[in-house]
C-alpha positions as CSV (number, residue, x, y, z in Angstrom):
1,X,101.1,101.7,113.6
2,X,99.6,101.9,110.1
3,X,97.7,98.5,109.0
4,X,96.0,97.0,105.9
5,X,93.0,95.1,105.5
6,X,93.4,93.0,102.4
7,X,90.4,92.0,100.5
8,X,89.5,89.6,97.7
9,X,92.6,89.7,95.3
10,X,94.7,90.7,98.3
11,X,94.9,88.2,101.1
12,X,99.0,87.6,101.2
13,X,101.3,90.5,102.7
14,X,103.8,89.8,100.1
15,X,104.9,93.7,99.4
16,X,106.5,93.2,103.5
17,X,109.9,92.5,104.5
18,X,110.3,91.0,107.9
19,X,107.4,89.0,108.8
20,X,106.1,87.4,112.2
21,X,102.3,86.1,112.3
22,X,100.5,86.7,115.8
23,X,97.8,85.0,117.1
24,X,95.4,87.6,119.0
25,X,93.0,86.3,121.4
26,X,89.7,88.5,121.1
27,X,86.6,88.6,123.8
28,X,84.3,88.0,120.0
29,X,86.0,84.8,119.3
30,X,87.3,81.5,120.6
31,X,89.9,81.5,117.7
32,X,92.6,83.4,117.7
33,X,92.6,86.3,115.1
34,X,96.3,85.8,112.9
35,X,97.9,89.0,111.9
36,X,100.8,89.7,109.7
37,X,102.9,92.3,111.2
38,X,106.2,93.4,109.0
39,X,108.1,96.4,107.6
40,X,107.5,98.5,104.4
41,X,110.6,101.2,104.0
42,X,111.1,100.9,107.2
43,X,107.4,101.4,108.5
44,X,105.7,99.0,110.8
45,X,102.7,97.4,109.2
46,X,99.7,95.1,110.5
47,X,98.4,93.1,108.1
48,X,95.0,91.1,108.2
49,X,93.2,89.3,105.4
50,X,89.6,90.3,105.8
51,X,88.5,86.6,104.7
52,X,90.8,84.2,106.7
53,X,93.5,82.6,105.4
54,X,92.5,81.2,102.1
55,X,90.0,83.3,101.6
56,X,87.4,81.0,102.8
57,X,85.3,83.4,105.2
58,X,82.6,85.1,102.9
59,X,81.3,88.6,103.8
60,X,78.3,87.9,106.0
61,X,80.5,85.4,108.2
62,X,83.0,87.9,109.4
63,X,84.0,88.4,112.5
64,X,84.6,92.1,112.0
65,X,84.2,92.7,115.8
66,X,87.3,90.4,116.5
67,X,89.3,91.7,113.4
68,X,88.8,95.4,114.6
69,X,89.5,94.5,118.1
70,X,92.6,92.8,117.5
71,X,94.3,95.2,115.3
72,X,93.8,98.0,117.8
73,X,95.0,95.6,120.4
74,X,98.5,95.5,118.7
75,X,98.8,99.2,118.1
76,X,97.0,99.9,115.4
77,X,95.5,103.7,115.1
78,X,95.3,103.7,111.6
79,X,93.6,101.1,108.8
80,X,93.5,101.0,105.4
81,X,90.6,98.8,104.0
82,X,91.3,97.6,100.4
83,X,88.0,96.6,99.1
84,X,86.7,94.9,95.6
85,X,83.7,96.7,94.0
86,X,81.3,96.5,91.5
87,X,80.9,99.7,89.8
88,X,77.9,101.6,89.4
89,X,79.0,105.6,88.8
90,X,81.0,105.9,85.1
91,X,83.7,106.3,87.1
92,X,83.8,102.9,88.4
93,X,84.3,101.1,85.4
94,X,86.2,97.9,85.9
95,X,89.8,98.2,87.3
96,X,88.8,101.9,88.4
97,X,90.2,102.8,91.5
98,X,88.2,105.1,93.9
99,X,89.0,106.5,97.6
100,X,85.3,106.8,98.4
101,X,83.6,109.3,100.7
102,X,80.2,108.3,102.6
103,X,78.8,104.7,102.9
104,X,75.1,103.6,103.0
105,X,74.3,99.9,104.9
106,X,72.4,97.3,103.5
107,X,73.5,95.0,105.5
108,X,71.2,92.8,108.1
109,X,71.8,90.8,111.1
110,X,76.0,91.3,111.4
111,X,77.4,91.6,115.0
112,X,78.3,95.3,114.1
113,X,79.0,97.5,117.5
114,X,81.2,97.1,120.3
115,X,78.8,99.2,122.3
116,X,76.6,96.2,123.2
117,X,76.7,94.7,126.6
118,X,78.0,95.4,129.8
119,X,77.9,99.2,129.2
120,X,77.8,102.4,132.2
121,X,75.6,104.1,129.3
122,X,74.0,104.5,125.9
123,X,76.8,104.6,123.6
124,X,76.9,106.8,120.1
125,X,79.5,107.9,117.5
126,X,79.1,110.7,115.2
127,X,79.2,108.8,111.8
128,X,78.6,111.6,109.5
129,X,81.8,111.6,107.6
130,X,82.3,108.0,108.1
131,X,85.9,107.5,106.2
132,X,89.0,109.5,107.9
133,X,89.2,112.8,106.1
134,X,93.0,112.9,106.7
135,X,93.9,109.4,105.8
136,X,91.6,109.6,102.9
137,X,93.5,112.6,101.4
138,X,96.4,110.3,102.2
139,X,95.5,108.1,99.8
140,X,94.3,110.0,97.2
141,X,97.7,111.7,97.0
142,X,99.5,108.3,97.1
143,X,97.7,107.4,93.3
144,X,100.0,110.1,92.0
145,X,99.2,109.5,87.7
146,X,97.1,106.8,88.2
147,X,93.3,107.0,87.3
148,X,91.6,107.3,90.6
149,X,88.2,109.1,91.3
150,X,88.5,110.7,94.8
151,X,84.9,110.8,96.0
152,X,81.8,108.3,95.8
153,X,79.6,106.5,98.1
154,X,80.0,102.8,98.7
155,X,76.7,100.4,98.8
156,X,77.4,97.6,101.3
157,X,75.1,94.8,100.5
158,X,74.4,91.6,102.9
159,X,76.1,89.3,100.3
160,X,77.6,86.6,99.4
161,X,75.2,86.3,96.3
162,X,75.5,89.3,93.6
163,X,72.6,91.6,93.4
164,X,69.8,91.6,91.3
165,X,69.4,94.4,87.9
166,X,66.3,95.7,90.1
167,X,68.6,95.9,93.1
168,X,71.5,97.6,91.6
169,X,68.6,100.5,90.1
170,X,67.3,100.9,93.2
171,X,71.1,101.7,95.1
172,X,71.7,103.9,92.1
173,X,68.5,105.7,93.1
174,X,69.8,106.1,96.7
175,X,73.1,107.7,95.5
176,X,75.5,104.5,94.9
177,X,78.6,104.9,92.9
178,X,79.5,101.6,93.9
179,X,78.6,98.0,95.6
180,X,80.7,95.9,97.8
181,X,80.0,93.5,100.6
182,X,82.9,94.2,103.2
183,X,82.6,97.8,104.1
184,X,80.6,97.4,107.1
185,X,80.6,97.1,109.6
186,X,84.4,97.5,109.3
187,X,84.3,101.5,108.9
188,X,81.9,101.9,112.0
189,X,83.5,99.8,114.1
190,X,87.0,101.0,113.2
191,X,85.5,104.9,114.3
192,X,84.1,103.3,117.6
193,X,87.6,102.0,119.1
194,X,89.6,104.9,117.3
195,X,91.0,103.9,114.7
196,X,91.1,106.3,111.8
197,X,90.3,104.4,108.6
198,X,89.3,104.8,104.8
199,X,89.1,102.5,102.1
200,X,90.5,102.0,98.6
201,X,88.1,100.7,96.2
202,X,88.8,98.9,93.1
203,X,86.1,98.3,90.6
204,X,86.0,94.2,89.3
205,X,82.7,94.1,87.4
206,X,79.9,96.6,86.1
207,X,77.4,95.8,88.5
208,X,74.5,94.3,87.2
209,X,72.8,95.3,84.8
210,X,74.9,97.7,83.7
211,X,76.2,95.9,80.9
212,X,75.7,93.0,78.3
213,X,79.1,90.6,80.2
214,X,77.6,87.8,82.4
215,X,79.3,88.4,85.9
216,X,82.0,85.7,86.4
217,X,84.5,84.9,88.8
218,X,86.9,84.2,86.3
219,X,86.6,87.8,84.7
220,X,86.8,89.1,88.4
221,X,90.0,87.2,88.6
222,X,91.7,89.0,85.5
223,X,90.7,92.6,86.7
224,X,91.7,91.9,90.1
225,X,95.4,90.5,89.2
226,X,95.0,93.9,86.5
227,X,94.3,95.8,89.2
228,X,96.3,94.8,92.3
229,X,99.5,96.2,91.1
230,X,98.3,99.7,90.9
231,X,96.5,99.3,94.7
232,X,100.2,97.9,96.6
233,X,101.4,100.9,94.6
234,X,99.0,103.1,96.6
235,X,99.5,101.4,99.8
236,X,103.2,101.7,99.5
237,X,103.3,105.5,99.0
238,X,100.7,106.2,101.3
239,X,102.9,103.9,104.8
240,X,105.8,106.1,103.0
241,X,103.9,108.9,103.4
242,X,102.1,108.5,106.7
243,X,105.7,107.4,107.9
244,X,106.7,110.9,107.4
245,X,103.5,112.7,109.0
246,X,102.8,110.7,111.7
Protein backbone atom coordinates (compact mmCIF):
# COMPACT_ATOMS: atom_id res chain seq x y z
CA UNK A 1 0.00 0.00 0.00
CA UNK A 2 1.20 3.47 -1.14
CA UNK A 3 0.45 6.40 1.62
CA UNK A 4 0.65 10.18 1.90
CA UNK A 5 1.86 12.29 4.54
CA UNK A 6 0.09 15.60 4.24
CA UNK A 7 1.70 18.68 5.44
CA UNK A 8 0.78 22.31 6.11
CA UNK A 9 -1.72 23.19 3.20
CA UNK A 10 -2.56 19.56 2.94
CA UNK A 11 -4.08 17.99 6.05
CA UNK A 12 -7.69 16.70 4.39
CA UNK A 13 -7.65 13.52 1.97
CA UNK A 14 -10.13 15.15 -0.16
CA UNK A 15 -8.61 13.88 -3.77
CA UNK A 16 -9.99 9.98 -2.09
CA UNK A 17 -13.00 8.19 -2.90
CA UNK A 18 -14.14 5.66 -0.30
CA UNK A 19 -13.06 6.74 2.98
CA UNK A 20 -12.86 4.92 6.54
CA UNK A 21 -10.69 6.63 9.39
CA UNK A 22 -8.78 4.00 11.75
CA UNK A 23 -7.64 4.46 14.96
CA UNK A 24 -4.00 2.74 15.35
CA UNK A 25 -2.84 2.00 18.77
CA UNK A 26 1.05 2.67 18.80
CA UNK A 27 3.71 1.40 21.72
CA UNK A 28 4.87 5.61 21.37
CA UNK A 29 1.59 6.84 22.29
CA UNK A 30 -1.42 6.50 24.59
CA UNK A 31 -3.59 8.11 21.70
CA UNK A 32 -4.47 6.43 19.01
CA UNK A 33 -2.83 7.51 15.69
CA UNK A 34 -6.17 8.32 13.05
CA UNK A 35 -5.48 7.45 9.49
CA UNK A 36 -7.44 8.02 6.36
CA UNK A 37 -7.34 4.99 4.33
CA UNK A 38 -9.37 5.29 0.75
CA UNK A 39 -9.00 4.69 -3.09
CA UNK A 40 -7.41 6.89 -5.82
CA UNK A 41 -8.19 5.10 -9.47
CA UNK A 42 -8.60 2.26 -7.86
CA UNK A 43 -5.37 2.29 -5.64
CA UNK A 44 -5.38 1.78 -1.94
CA UNK A 45 -4.14 4.83 -0.12
CA UNK A 46 -3.10 5.66 3.68
CA UNK A 47 -3.52 8.96 4.47
CA UNK A 48 -2.06 10.75 7.63
CA UNK A 49 -1.92 14.48 8.34
CA UNK A 50 1.53 15.02 9.74
CA UNK A 51 0.09 17.80 12.26
CA UNK A 52 -3.13 16.13 13.78
CA UNK A 53 -6.33 16.95 12.75
CA UNK A 54 -6.60 20.66 12.57
CA UNK A 55 -3.30 21.16 12.20
CA UNK A 56 -2.67 21.92 15.71
CA UNK A 57 0.57 19.67 16.34
CA UNK A 58 3.65 21.99 15.48
CA UNK A 59 6.82 20.39 14.14
CA UNK A 60 8.87 19.78 17.23
CA UNK A 61 5.65 18.06 19.03
CA UNK A 62 5.39 15.17 16.62
CA UNK A 63 5.10 12.02 17.35
CA UNK A 64 6.90 10.79 14.25
CA UNK A 65 7.78 7.47 16.01
CA UNK A 66 3.89 6.70 16.30
CA UNK A 67 3.00 8.11 12.78
CA UNK A 68 5.74 5.85 11.16
CA UNK A 69 4.85 3.05 13.24
CA UNK A 70 1.27 3.07 12.46
CA UNK A 71 1.39 3.42 8.85
CA UNK A 72 3.69 0.44 8.43
CA UNK A 73 1.28 -1.38 10.86
CA UNK A 74 -1.59 -1.09 8.24
CA UNK A 75 0.50 -2.03 5.25
CA UNK A 76 2.15 0.59 4.31
CA UNK A 77 5.73 -0.08 2.30
CA UNK A 78 5.67 3.05 0.55
CA UNK A 79 5.30 7.00 1.86
CA UNK A 80 5.16 10.04 0.19
CA UNK A 81 6.01 13.05 2.44
CA UNK A 82 4.55 16.30 1.07
CA UNK A 83 6.44 19.02 2.76
CA UNK A 84 6.20 23.08 2.89
CA UNK A 85 9.62 24.86 2.30
CA UNK A 86 11.16 27.93 2.36
CA UNK A 87 13.40 28.32 -0.46
CA UNK A 88 16.95 28.98 -0.47
CA UNK A 89 18.53 27.61 -4.01
CA UNK A 90 16.95 29.90 -7.19
CA UNK A 91 15.20 27.14 -7.78
CA UNK A 92 13.04 27.24 -4.89
CA UNK A 93 11.46 30.37 -5.45
CA UNK A 94 8.00 30.42 -3.95
CA UNK A 95 5.38 27.87 -5.33
CA UNK A 96 8.56 25.85 -6.72
CA UNK A 97 8.12 22.36 -6.51
CA UNK A 98 11.30 20.15 -5.79
CA UNK A 99 11.73 16.23 -5.28
CA UNK A 100 14.83 16.70 -3.11
CA UNK A 101 17.81 14.37 -2.88
CA UNK A 102 19.88 14.38 0.56
CA UNK A 103 18.79 15.96 3.94
CA UNK A 104 20.99 17.56 6.61
CA UNK A 105 19.41 17.62 10.60
CA UNK A 106 19.21 20.47 12.58
CA UNK A 107 16.99 19.20 14.67
CA UNK A 108 17.55 18.60 18.68
CA UNK A 109 15.97 16.59 21.30
CA UNK A 110 13.07 14.72 18.93
CA UNK A 111 12.33 10.93 19.82
CA UNK A 112 13.93 10.09 16.35
CA UNK A 113 14.86 6.06 16.25
CA UNK A 114 13.06 3.04 16.81
CA UNK A 115 16.32 1.40 17.68
CA UNK A 116 16.25 2.49 21.31
CA UNK A 117 15.38 0.14 24.06
CA UNK A 118 14.94 -3.28 24.54
CA UNK A 119 17.32 -4.20 21.68
CA UNK A 120 19.58 -7.98 21.08
CA UNK A 121 22.22 -5.33 19.54
CA UNK A 122 23.58 -2.00 18.37
CA UNK A 123 21.33 -1.04 15.66
CA UNK A 124 22.43 1.07 12.36
CA UNK A 125 20.98 1.95 8.86
CA UNK A 126 22.95 3.01 5.99
CA UNK A 127 21.45 6.66 5.46
CA UNK A 128 23.58 7.70 2.66
CA UNK A 129 20.95 8.22 0.12
CA UNK A 130 18.37 9.05 2.56
CA UNK A 131 15.17 9.51 0.03
CA UNK A 132 14.08 6.22 -2.02
CA UNK A 133 15.84 6.52 -5.34
CA UNK A 134 12.96 4.59 -7.07
CA UNK A 135 10.13 6.38 -5.62
CA UNK A 136 11.86 9.61 -6.03
CA UNK A 137 12.17 9.04 -9.87
CA UNK A 138 8.48 8.23 -9.36
CA UNK A 139 7.72 11.40 -8.61
CA UNK A 140 9.71 13.33 -10.66
CA UNK A 141 8.09 11.72 -13.65
CA UNK A 142 4.60 12.22 -12.15
CA UNK A 143 5.19 16.44 -12.57
CA UNK A 144 5.10 15.79 -16.30
CA UNK A 145 5.12 19.89 -17.69
CA UNK A 146 5.12 21.28 -14.48
CA UNK A 147 8.20 23.28 -13.13
CA UNK A 148 9.84 20.99 -10.73
CA UNK A 149 13.58 20.85 -9.87
CA UNK A 150 14.61 17.22 -9.38
CA UNK A 151 17.46 17.38 -6.95
CA UNK A 152 18.38 19.62 -3.73
CA UNK A 153 19.12 19.12 -0.22
CA UNK A 154 16.52 19.79 2.44
CA UNK A 155 17.60 21.79 5.83
CA UNK A 156 15.41 20.43 8.65
CA UNK A 157 15.43 22.99 11.41
CA UNK A 158 14.11 22.47 15.19
CA UNK A 159 11.20 24.96 14.58
CA UNK A 160 8.28 26.23 15.17
CA UNK A 161 9.86 29.82 15.03
CA UNK A 162 11.35 30.84 11.35
CA UNK A 163 15.03 31.24 11.23
CA UNK A 164 17.10 34.00 11.54
CA UNK A 165 19.05 36.01 8.08
CA UNK A 166 22.38 34.66 9.97
CA UNK A 167 20.82 31.26 10.11
CA UNK A 168 19.59 30.88 6.70
CA UNK A 169 23.50 32.10 5.49
CA UNK A 170 24.94 29.77 7.48
CA UNK A 171 22.56 26.51 5.95
CA UNK A 172 23.31 27.99 2.54
CA UNK A 173 27.00 27.61 3.55
CA UNK A 174 26.39 23.90 4.35
CA UNK A 175 24.74 23.16 1.02
CA UNK A 176 20.88 24.00 1.60
CA UNK A 177 18.54 24.47 -1.25
CA UNK A 178 15.85 24.54 1.08
CA UNK A 179 14.44 24.80 4.83
CA UNK A 180 11.63 22.97 6.36
CA UNK A 181 10.82 21.68 9.81
CA UNK A 182 9.05 18.23 9.18
CA UNK A 183 11.63 16.18 7.33
CA UNK A 184 13.03 14.47 10.16
CA UNK A 185 13.02 12.42 11.63
CA UNK A 186 10.25 11.14 9.26
CA UNK A 187 12.85 10.04 6.40
CA UNK A 188 15.11 8.08 8.93
CA UNK A 189 12.65 6.53 10.59
CA UNK A 190 10.60 5.65 7.52
CA UNK A 191 14.23 3.78 6.18
CA UNK A 192 14.51 1.97 9.70
CA UNK A 193 10.97 -0.06 9.61
CA UNK A 194 11.18 -0.28 5.67
CA UNK A 195 9.37 1.82 4.27
CA UNK A 196 10.64 3.39 1.10
CA UNK A 197 9.89 7.04 1.13
CA UNK A 198 10.75 10.53 -0.61
CA UNK A 199 9.34 13.75 -0.29
CA UNK A 200 7.72 16.53 -2.48
CA UNK A 201 8.71 19.91 -1.59
CA UNK A 202 6.88 22.94 -2.32
CA UNK A 203 8.56 26.30 -1.74
CA UNK A 204 5.95 28.98 0.46
CA UNK A 205 8.46 31.85 1.21
CA UNK A 206 12.10 33.00 0.22
CA UNK A 207 13.66 32.15 3.33
CA UNK A 208 14.93 34.87 5.22
CA UNK A 209 16.81 37.06 4.17
CA UNK A 210 16.62 36.37 0.84
CA UNK A 211 14.28 39.06 0.01
CA UNK A 212 12.75 42.43 0.87
CA UNK A 213 8.67 40.63 1.77
CA UNK A 214 8.25 40.23 5.58
CA UNK A 215 7.43 36.50 6.12
CA UNK A 216 3.71 36.08 6.88
CA UNK A 217 1.37 33.49 7.32
CA UNK A 218 -1.07 35.02 5.26
CA UNK A 219 1.35 35.13 2.10
CA UNK A 220 2.13 31.46 3.06
CA UNK A 221 -1.48 30.79 2.85
CA UNK A 222 -1.87 32.22 -0.90
CA UNK A 223 1.21 30.17 -2.18
CA UNK A 224 0.10 27.13 -0.50
CA UNK A 225 -3.65 27.17 -1.96
CA UNK A 226 -1.41 28.33 -5.46
CA UNK A 227 0.51 25.54 -5.01
CA UNK A 228 -1.51 22.53 -3.71
CA UNK A 229 -3.25 21.97 -6.94
CA UNK A 230 -0.11 21.20 -8.82
CA UNK A 231 1.18 18.75 -5.71
CA UNK A 232 -2.44 16.33 -5.65
CA UNK A 233 -1.58 16.48 -9.39
CA UNK A 234 1.73 14.78 -8.66
CA UNK A 235 0.38 12.52 -6.05
CA UNK A 236 -2.30 11.38 -8.37
CA UNK A 237 -0.10 10.34 -11.25
CA UNK A 238 2.51 9.01 -9.25
CA UNK A 239 -0.42 6.12 -6.93
CA UNK A 240 -1.39 5.79 -10.92
CA UNK A 241 1.82 5.03 -11.63
CA UNK A 242 3.10 3.04 -8.73
CA UNK A 243 -0.28 1.14 -9.21
CA UNK A 244 1.05 -0.14 -12.38
CA UNK A 245 4.77 -1.03 -11.18
CA UNK A 246 4.19 -2.37 -8.05
Amino acid sequence: MIGIIGGTGLSEPSFLNSVQTRQIITPFDEKPVQIVTGTLHGTDVSFLPRHGKGHKVPPHRINYRANIWALHSIGVRALIGVNAVGGIHPETGPGRLAVPEQIIDYTWGREHTFFADGLDTVTHIDFTHPYDETLRQLLIHSAGDLRLWPEGVYACTQGPRLETAAEVERLRRDGADMIGMTGLPEAALAREIGIAYACIALSVNWAAGLSDDIITMEAIGEVLQGGMGSVLMMIERAVQQYASDY
